[in-house]
Structure formats: C-alpha cells, structure tokens
ROPAFI-224253 format. One record per atom (N, C-alpha, C): residue in three letters; chain; atom name; y, x, z negated. Coordinates in steps of 0.02 Angstrom, whole numbers, plus 50000, padded with zeros to 5 digits. Each point is the difference from the previous one (the first is absolute). Example, Ala and Ser with C-alpha at 12.3 -4.5 7.8 and 13.67 -1.06 7.14 Angstrom:
# ROPAFI-224253
ALA,A,N,49716,50660,49610 $
ALA,A,CA,50059,49955,50000 $
ALA,A,C,50060,50045,50000 $
SER,A,N,50053,49982,50036 $
SER,A,CA,50059,50042,49997 $
SER,A,C,50055,49961,49963 $
//
This chain:
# ROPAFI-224253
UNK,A,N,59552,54700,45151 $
UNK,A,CA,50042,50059,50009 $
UNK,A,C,49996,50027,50071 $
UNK,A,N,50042,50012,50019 $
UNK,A,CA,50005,50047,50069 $
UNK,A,C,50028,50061,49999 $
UNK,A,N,49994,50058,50036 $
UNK,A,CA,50008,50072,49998 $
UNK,A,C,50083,50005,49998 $
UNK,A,N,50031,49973,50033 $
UNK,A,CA,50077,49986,49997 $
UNK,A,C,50025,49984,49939 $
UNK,A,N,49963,49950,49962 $
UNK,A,CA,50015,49966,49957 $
UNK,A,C,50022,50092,49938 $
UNK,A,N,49918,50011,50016 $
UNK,A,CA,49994,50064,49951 $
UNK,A,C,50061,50079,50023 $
UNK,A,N,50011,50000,50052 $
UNK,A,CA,50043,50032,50026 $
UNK,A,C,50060,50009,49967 $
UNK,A,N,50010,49916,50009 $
UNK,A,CA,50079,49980,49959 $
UNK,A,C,49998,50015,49937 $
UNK,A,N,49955,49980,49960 $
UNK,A,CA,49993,50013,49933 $
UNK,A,C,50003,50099,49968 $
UNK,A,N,49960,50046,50055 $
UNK,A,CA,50018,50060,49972 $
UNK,A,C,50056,50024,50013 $
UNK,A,N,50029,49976,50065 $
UNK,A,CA,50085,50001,49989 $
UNK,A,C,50026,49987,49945 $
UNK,A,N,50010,49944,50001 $
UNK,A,CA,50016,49980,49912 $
UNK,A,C,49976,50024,49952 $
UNK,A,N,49956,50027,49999 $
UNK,A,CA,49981,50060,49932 $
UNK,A,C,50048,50058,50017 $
UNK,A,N,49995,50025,50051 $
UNK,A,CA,50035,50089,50015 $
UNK,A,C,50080,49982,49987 $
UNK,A,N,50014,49936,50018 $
UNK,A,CA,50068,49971,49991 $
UNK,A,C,50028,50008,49931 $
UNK,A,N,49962,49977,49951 $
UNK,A,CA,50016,49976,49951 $
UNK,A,C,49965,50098,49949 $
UNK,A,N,49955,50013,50020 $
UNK,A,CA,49992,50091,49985 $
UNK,A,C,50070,50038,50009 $
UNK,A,N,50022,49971,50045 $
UNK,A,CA,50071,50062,50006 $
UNK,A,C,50070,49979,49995 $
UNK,A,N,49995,49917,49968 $
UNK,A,CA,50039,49992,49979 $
UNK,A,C,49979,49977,49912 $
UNK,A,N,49980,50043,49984 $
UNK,A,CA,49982,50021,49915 $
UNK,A,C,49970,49954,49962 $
UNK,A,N,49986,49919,50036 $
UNK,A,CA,49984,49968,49981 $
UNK,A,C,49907,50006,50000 $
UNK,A,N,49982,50031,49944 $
UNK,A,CA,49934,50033,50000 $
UNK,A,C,49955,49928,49980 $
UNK,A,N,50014,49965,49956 $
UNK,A,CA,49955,49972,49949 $
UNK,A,C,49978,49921,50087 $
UNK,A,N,50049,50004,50024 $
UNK,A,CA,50005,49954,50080 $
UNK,A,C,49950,50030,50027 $
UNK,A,N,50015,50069,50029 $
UNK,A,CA,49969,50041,50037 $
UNK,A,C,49904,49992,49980 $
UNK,A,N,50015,50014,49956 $
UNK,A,CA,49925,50017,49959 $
UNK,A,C,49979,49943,50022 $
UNK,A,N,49998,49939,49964 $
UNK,A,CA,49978,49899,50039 $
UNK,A,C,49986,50016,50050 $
UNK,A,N,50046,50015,50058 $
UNK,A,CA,49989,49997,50060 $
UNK,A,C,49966,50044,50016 $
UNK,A,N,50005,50048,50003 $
UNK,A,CA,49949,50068,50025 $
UNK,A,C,49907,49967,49993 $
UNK,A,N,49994,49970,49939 $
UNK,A,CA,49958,49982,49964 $
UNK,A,C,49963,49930,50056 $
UNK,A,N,50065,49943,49996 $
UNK,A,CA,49978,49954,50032 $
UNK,A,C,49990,49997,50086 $
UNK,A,N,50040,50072,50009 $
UNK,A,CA,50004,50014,50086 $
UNK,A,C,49892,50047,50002 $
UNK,A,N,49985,50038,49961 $
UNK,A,CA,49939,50033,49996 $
UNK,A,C,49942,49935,50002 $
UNK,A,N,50017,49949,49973 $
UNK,A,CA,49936,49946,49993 $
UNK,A,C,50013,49964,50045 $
UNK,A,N,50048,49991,50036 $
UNK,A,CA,50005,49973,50080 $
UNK,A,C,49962,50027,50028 $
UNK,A,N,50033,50066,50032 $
UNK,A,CA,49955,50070,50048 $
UNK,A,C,49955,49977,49984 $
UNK,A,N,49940,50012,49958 $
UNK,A,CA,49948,49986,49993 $
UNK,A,C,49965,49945,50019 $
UNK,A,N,50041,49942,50006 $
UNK,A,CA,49953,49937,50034 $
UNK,A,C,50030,50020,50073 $
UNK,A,N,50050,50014,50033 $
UNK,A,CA,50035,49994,50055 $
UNK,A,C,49973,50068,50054 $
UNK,A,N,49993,50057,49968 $
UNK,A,CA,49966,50060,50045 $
UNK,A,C,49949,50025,49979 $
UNK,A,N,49960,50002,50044 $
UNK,A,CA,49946,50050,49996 $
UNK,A,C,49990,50054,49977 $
UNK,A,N,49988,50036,49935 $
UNK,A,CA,49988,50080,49983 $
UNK,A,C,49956,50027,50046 $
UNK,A,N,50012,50066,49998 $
UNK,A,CA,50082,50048,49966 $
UNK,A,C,50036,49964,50078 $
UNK,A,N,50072,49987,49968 $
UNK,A,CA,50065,49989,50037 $
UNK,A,C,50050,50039,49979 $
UNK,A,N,50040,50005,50045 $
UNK,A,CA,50057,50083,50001 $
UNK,A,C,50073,49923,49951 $
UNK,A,N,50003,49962,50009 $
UNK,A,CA,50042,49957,49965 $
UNK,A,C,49980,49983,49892 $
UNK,A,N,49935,50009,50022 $
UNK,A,CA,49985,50007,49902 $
UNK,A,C,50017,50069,49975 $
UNK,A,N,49975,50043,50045 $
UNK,A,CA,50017,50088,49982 $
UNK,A,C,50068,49978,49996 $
UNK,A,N,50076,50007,50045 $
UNK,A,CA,50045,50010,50003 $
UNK,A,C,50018,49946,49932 $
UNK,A,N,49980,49933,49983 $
UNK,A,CA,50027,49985,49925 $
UNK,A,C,49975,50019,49953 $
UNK,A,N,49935,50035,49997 $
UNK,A,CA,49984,50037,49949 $
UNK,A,C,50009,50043,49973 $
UNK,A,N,50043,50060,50054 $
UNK,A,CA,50049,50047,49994 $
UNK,A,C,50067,49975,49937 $
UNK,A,N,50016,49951,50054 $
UNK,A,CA,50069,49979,49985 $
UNK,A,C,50003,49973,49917 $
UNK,A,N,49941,49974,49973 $
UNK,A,CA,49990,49955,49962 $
UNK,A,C,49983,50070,49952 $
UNK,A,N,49972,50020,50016 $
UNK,A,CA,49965,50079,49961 $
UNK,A,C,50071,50047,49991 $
UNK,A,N,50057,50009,50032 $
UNK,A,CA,50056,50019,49973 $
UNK,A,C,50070,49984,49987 $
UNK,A,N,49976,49911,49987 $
UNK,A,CA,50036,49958,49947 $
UNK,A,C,49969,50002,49937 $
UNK,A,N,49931,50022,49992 $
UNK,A,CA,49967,49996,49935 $
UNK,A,C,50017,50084,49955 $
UNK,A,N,50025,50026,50043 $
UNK,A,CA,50006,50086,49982 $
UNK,A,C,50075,49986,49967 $
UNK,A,N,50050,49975,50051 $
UNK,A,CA,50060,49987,49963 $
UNK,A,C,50006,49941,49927 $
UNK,A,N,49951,49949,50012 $
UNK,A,CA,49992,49996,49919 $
UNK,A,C,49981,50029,49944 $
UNK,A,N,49972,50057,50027 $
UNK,A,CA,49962,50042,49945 $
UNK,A,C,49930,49985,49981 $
UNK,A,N,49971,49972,50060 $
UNK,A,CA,49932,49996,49995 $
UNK,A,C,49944,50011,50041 $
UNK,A,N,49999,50076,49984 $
UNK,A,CA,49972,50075,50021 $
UNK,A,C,49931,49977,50028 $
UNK,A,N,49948,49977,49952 $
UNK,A,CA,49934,49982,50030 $
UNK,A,C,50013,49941,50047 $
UNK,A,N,50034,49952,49986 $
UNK,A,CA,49987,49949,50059 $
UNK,A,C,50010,50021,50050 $
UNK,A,N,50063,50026,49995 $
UNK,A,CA,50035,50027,50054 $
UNK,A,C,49964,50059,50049 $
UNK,A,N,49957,50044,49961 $
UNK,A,CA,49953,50025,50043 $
UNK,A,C,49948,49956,50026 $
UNK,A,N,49963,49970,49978 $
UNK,A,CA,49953,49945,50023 $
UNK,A,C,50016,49979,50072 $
UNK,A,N,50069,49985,49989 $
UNK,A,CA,50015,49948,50078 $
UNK,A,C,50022,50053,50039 $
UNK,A,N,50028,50059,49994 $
UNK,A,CA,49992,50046,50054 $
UNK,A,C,49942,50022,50014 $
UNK,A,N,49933,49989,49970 $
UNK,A,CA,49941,50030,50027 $
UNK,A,C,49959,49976,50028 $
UNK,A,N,50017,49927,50005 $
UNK,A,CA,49978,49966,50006 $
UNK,A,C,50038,49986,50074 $
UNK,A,N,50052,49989,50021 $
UNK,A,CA,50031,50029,50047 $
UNK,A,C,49985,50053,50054 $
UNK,A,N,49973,50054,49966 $
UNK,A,CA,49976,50055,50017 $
UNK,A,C,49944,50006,50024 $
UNK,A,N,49955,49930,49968 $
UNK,A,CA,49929,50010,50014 $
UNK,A,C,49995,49961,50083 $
UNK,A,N,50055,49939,49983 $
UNK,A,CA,49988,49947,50082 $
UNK,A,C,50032,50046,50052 $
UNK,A,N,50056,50069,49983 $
UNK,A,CA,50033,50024,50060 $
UNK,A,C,49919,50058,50028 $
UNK,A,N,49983,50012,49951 $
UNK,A,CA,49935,50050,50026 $
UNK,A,C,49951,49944,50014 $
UNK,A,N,49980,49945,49988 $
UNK,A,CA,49936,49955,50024 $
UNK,A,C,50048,50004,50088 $
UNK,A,N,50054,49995,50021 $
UNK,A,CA,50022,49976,50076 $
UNK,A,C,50009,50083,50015 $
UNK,A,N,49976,50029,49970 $
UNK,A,CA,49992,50081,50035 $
UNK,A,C,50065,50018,50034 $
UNK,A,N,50054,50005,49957 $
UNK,A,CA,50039,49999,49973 $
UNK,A,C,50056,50000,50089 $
UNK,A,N,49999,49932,50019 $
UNK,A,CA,50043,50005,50075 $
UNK,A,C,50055,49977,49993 $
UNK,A,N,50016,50013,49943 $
UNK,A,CA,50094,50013,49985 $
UNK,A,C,49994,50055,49931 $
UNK,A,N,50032,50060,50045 $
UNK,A,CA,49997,50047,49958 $
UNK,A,C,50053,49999,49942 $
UNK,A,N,50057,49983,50026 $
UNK,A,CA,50076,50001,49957 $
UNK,A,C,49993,49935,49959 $
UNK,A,N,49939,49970,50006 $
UNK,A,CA,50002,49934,49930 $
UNK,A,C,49921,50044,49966 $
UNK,A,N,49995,50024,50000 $
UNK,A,CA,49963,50059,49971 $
UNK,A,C,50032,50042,49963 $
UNK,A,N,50048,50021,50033 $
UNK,A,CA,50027,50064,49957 $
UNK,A,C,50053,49962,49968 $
UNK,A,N,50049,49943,50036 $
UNK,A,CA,50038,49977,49934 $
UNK,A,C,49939,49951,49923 $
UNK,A,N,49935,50005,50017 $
UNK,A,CA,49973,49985,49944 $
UNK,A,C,49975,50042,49970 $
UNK,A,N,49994,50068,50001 $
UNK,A,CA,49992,50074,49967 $
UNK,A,C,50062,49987,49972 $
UNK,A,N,50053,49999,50000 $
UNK,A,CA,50056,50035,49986 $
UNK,A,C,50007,49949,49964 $
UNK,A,N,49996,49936,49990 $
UNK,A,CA,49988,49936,49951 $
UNK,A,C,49935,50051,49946 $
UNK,A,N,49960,50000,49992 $
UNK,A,CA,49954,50033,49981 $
UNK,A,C,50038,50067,49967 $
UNK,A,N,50024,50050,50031 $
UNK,A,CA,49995,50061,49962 $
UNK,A,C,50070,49952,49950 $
UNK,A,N,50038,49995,50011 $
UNK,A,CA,50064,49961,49960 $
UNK,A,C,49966,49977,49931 $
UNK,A,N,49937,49958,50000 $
UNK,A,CA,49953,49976,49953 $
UNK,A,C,49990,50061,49957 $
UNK,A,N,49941,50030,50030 $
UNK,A,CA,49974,50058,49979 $
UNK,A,C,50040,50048,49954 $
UNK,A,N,50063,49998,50044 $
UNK,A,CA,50042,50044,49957 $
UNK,A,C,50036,49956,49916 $
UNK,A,N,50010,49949,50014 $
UNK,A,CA,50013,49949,49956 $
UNK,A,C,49947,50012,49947 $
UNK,A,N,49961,49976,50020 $
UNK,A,CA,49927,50003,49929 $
UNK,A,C,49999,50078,49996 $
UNK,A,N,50035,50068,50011 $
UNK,A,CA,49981,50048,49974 $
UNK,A,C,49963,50066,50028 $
UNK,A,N,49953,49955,50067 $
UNK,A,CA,49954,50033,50054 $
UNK,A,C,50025,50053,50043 $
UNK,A,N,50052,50051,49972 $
UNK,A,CA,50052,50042,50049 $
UNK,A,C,49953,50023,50048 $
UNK,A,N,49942,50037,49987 $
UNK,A,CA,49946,50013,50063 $
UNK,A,C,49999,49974,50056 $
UNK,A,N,49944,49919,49967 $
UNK,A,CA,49994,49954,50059 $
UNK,A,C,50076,50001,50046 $
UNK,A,N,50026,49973,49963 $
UNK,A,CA,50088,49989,50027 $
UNK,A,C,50011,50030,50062 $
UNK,A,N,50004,50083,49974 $
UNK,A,CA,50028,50064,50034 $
UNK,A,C,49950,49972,50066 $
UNK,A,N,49920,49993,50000 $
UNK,A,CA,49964,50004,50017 $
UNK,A,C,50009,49952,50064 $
UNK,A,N,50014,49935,49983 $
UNK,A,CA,50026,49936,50058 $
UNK,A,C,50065,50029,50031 $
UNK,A,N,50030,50028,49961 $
UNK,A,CA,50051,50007,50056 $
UNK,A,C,50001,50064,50043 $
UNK,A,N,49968,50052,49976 $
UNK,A,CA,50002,50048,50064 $
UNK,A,C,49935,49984,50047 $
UNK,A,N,49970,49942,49970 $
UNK,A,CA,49942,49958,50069 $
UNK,A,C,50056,49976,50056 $
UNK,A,N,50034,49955,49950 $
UNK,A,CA,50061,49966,50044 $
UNK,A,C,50064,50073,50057 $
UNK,A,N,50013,50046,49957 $
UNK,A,CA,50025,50042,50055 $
UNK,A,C,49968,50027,50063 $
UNK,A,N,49922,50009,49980 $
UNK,A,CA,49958,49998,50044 $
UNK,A,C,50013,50001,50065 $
UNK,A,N,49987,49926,49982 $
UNK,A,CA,49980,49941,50053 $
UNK,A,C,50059,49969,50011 $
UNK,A,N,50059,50013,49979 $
UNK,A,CA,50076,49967,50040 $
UNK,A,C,50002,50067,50037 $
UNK,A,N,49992,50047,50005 $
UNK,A,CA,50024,50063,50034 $
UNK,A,C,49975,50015,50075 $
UNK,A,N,49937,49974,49971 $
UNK,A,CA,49928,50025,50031 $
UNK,A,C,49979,49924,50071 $
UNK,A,N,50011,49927,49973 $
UNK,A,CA,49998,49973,50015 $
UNK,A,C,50008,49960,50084 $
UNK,A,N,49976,49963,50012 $
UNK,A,CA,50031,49963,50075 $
UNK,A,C,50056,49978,50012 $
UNK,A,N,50017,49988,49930 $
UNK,A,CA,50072,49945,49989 $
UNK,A,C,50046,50045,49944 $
UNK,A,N,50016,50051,50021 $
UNK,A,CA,50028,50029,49930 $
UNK,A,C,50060,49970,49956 $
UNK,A,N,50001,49996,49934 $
UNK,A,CA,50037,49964,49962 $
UNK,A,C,50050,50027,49967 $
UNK,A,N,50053,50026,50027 $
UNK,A,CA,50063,50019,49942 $
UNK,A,C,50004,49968,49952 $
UNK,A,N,49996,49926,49980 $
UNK,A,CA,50018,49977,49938 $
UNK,A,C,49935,50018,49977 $
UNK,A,N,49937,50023,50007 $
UNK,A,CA,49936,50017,49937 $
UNK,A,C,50008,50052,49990 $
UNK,A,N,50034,50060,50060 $
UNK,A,CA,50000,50083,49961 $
UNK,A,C,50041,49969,49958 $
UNK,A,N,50057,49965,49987 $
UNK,A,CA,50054,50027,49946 $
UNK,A,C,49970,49965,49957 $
UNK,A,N,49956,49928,50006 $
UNK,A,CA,50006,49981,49932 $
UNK,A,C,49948,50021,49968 $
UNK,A,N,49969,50046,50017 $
UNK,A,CA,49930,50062,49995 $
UNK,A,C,50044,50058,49969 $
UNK,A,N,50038,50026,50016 $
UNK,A,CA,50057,50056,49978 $
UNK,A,C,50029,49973,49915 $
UNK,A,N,50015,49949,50016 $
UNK,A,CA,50032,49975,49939 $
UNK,A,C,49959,49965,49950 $
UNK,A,N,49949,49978,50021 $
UNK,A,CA,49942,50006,49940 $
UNK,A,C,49967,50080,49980 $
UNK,A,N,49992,50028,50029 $
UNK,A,CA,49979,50077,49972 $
UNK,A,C,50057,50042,49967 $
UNK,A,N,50057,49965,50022 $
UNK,A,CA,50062,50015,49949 $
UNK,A,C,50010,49998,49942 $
UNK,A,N,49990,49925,49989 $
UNK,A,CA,49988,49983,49954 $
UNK,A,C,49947,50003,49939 $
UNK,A,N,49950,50020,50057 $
UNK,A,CA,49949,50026,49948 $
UNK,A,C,50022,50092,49995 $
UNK,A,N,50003,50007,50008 $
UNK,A,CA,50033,50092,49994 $
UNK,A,C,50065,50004,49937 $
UNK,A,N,50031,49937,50002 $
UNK,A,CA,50052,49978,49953 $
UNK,A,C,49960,49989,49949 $
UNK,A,N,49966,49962,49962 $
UNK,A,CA,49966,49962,49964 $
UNK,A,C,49938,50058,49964 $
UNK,A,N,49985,50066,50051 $
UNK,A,CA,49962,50044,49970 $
UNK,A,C,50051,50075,49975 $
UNK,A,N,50056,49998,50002 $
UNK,A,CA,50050,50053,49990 $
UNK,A,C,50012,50044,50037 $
UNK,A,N,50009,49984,50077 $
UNK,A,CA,49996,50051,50028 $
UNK,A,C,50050,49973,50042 $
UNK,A,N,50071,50025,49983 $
UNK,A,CA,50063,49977,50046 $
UNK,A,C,50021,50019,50032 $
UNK,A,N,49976,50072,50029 $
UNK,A,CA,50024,50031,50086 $
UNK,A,C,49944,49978,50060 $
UNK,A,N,49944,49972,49965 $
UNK,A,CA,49961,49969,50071 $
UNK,A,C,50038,49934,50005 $
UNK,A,N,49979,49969,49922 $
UNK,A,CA,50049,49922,50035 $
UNK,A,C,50073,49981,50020 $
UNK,A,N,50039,50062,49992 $
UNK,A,CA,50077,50009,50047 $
UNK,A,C,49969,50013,50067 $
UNK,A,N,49954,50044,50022 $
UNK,A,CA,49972,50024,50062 $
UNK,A,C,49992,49914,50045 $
UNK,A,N,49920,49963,49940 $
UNK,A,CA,49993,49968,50064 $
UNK,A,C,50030,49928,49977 $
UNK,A,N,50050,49999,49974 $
UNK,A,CA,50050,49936,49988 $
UNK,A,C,50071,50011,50045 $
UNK,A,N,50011,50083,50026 $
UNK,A,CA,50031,50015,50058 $
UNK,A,C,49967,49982,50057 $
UNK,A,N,49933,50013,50013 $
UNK,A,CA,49970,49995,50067 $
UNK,A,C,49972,49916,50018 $
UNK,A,N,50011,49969,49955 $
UNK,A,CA,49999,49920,49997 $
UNK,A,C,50052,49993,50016 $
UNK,A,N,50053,50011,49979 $
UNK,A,CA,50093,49971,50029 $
UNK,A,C,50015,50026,50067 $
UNK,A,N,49977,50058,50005 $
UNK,A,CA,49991,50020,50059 $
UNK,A,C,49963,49962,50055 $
UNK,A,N,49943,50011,49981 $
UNK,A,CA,49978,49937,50057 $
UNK,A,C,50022,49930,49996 $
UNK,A,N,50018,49949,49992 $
UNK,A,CA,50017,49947,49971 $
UNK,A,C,50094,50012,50076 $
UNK,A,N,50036,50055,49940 $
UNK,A,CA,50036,49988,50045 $
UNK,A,C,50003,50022,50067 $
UNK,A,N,49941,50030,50038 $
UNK,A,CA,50007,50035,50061 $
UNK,A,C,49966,49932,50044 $
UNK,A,N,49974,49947,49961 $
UNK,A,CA,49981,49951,50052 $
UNK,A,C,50045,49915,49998 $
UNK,A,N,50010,49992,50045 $
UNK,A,CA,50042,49950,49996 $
UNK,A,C,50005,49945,49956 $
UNK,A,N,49951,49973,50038 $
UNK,A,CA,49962,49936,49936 $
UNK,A,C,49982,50002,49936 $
UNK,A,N,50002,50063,49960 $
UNK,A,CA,49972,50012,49941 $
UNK,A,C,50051,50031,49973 $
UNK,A,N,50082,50001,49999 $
UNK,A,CA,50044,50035,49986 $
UNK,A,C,50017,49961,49925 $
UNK,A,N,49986,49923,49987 $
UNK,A,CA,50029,49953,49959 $
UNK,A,C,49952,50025,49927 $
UNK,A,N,49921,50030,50029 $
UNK,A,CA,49990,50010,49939 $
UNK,A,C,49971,50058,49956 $
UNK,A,N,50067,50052,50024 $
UNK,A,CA,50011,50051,49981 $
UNK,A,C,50022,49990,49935 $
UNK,A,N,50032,49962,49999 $
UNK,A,CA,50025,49971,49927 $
UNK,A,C,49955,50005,49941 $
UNK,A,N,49942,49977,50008 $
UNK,A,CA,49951,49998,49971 $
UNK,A,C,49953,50076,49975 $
UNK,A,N,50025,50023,50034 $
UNK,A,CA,49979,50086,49998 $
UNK,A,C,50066,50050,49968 $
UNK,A,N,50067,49965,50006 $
UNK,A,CA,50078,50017,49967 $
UNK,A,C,49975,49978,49900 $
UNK,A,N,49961,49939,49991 $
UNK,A,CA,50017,50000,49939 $
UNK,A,C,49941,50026,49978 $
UNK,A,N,49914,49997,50020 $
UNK,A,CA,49962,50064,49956 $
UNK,A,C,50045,50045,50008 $
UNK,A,N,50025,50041,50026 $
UNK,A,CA,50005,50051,50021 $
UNK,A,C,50067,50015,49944 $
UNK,A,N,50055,49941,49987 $
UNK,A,CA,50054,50011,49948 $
UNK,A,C,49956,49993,49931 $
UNK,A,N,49948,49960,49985 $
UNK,A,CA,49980,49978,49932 $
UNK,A,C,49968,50063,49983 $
UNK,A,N,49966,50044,50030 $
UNK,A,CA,49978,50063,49989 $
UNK,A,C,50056,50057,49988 $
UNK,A,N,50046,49975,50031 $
UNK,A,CA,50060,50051,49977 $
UNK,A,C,50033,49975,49953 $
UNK,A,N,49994,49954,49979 $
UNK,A,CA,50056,49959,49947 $
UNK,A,C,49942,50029,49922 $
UNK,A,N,49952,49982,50004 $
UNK,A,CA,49967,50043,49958 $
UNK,A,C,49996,50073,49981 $
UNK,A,N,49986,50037,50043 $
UNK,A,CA,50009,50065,50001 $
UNK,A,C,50076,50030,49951 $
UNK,A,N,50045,49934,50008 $
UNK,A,CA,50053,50031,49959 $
UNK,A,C,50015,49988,49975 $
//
C-alpha cells in the first residue's frame, strides 16, 4: 500500500457518502482506515479527517454509537497533533454535537457547538461555514426541545451568515429546510 494509494481510496469513500451510496461508502471508509494504518504513522491529520467523514456516514445510517466512536476517535488524533488545524477540529465537533444530538445528548450537543462558536469567532482562521453550522445545530436542538422563537432566532442567524459570505451561500439551503421542517410541524 502507498499513502496515495490510501488517499484515493477516502476519496472514493466521501464520493460514494454523498452520493447516497452508503453501504459502498461504509467498505471503503472501512477498507481506506486499515490502509492508513499500515501507510501513516499515528496520530495523522488524514485518519482524523476519515474518521470524521466515516463517523458521519455512520450517523446518517442511523448508527448513533458507531458513529460517535469514529468521531472521537477523530477527536482524540486532532488533540494528540495539538490541534494545528483548528477548522478540522471544529468541523469534527460539529460532526460530534450532530451525533450527540442524534442519540438524545441535547446538553453535550448544545455543549460542542457553542465550543465550536467559540473558537470560529475567536479563532486565527475564523470560519463562517462553523458559526452557521454551529447556529443551525443549536437550532435544531432548540427545535427538538420546544422552544420555537430561539430556533427561528438562531436558524435566522445561520442563513444569515451563510448568506453574507460568499462561498457558503449554496448551503444555506440546508439551514432553509430545518428551518421549513420546524415550521411545517408547528402547523
């Protein structure tokens, strides 16, 4: 095996993750993780980033514990490299609170993501796409606990940001339908 080799292969997992083809995804994610492992040295910022990835293909199957596992696991190699990519940090919180909130954990949840507003705000590299997708997870959890003038509040201040930055305008969308499914309920 060579590191390229493994490269190509988590492509082809994230490939086949977002194009719905999960049960693909999953193989590969799977067979791209036991590469890494002969091919790089732990902790490597390339096993974190598919362990993420692989950790919220396992959330969209509906499988809450695994799916936490490999984000924490994730979590654990981005803190062993003392954490010198912050925004693959905080997009693995926000993988994480997504979990959390999934299995039920609204706390923890709430809890990762106003870490994550934090530290996109606060940061060296500040991240418009983590405030919003930090906004729109606490939305959602604000939705999910009955309380529908905070999560109109910060499911506004997610679309808001989203659309005030260039590059992140496409996935406002994604903050348009929590934001309708909470209203489509409501009535």
């Amino acid at each position: 095996p060579h590191p390229r080799t493994a490269l190509f292969l988590d492509n082809l997992a994230d490939t086949y993750a977002e194009s719905g083809r999960q049960a693909k995804a999953d193989s590969t994610y799977r067979g791209t993780l036991a590469m890494m492992e002969t091919v790089h040295t732990p902790p490597h910022v390339r096993m974190a980033h598919t362990l993420r990835a692989y950790g919220d293909l396992l959330l969209r199957m509906g499988q809450g514990d695994a799916a936490a596992a490999r984000a924490e696991q994730s979590l654990d190699i981005l803190d062993a490299l003392a954490s010198t990519r912050p925004n693959e940090r905080q997009s693995t919180l926000l993988v994480l609170a997504r979990i959390r909130e999934h299995n039920g954990k609204h706390e923890a949840a709430d809890s990762l993501a106003r870490a994550v507003l934090q530290q996109a705000r606060s940061g060296p590299d500040p991240s418009t796409g983590h405030v919003a997708q930090a906004l729109d997870v606490r939305g959602t959890l604000a939705h999910r606990q009955g309380h529908s003038t905070r999560a109109d509040s910060l499911y506004a201040a997610a679309l808001q940001v989203y659309q005030e930055a260039e590059d992140e305008r496409g996935r406002a969308a994604v903050v348009r339908l929590h934001w309708g499914a909470m209203r489509t309920e409501q009535a």
